[in-house]
C-alpha positions as CSV (number, residue, x, y, z in Angstrom):
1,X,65.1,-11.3,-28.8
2,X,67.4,-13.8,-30.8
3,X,71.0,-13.5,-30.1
4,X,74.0,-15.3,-31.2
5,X,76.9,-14.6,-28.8
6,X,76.9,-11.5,-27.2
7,X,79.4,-9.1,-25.6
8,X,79.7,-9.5,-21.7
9,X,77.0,-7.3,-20.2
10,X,74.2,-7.5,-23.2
11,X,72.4,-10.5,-22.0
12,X,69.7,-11.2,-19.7
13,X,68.0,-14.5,-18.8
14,X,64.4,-13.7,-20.7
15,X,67.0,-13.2,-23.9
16,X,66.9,-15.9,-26.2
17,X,69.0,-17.8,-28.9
18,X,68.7,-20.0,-31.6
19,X,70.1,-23.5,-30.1
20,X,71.5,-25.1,-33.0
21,X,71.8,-28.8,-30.9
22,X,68.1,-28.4,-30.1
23,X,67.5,-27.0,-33.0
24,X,64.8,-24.5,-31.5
25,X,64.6,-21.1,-30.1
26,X,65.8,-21.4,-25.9
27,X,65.7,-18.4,-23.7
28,X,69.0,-18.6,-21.4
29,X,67.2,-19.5,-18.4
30,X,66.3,-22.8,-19.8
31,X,69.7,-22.7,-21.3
32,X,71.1,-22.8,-17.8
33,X,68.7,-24.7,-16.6
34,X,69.3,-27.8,-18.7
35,X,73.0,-27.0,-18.2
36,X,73.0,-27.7,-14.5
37,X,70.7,-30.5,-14.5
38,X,73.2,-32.8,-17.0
39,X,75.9,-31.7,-14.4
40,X,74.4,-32.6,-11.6
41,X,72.8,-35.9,-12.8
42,X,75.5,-37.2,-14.4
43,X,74.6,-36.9,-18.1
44,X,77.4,-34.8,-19.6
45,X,76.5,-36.8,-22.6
46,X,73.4,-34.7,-23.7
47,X,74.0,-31.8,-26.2
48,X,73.2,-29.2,-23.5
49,X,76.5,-29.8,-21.3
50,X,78.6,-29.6,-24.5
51,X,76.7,-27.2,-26.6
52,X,79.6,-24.6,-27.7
53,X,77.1,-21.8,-28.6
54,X,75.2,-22.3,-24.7
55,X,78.9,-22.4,-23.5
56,X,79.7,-18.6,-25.3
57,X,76.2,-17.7,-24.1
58,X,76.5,-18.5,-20.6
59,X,79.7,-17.0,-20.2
60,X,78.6,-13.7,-21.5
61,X,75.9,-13.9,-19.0
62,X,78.2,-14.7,-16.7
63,X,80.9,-12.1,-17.5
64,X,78.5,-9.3,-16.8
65,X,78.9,-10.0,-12.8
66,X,82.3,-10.0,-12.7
67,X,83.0,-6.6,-12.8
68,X,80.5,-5.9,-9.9
């Protein structure tokens, strides 16, 4: 399932998007994924740790636990 950004609660990790840095279909998971490896190795460089639309995505996934 493509998705651009989603309201809170509408994503899952199988979900996927059309990356626009990668410029490839990623499901969230490897969104994520890639996410915390450039923080935690020190490479905030790479276009996963600043991608805007993985930002909007992750928060959505994200904002759907906060109300639990």
């Amino acid at each position: 399932m493509k998705t651009g950004c989603r309201k809170n609660g509408d994503i899952g990790l199988s979900d996927s998007f059309e990356c626009r840095s990668r410029r490839m279909v990623v499901s969230l998971d490897k969104c994520l994924s890639d996410f915390v490896d450039a923080d935690v190795y020190q490479r905030r460089r790479r276009a996963c740790f600043r991608c805007p639309e993985g930002r909007r995505n992750r928060e959505a996934f994200a904002g759907k636990f906060i109300g639990e």
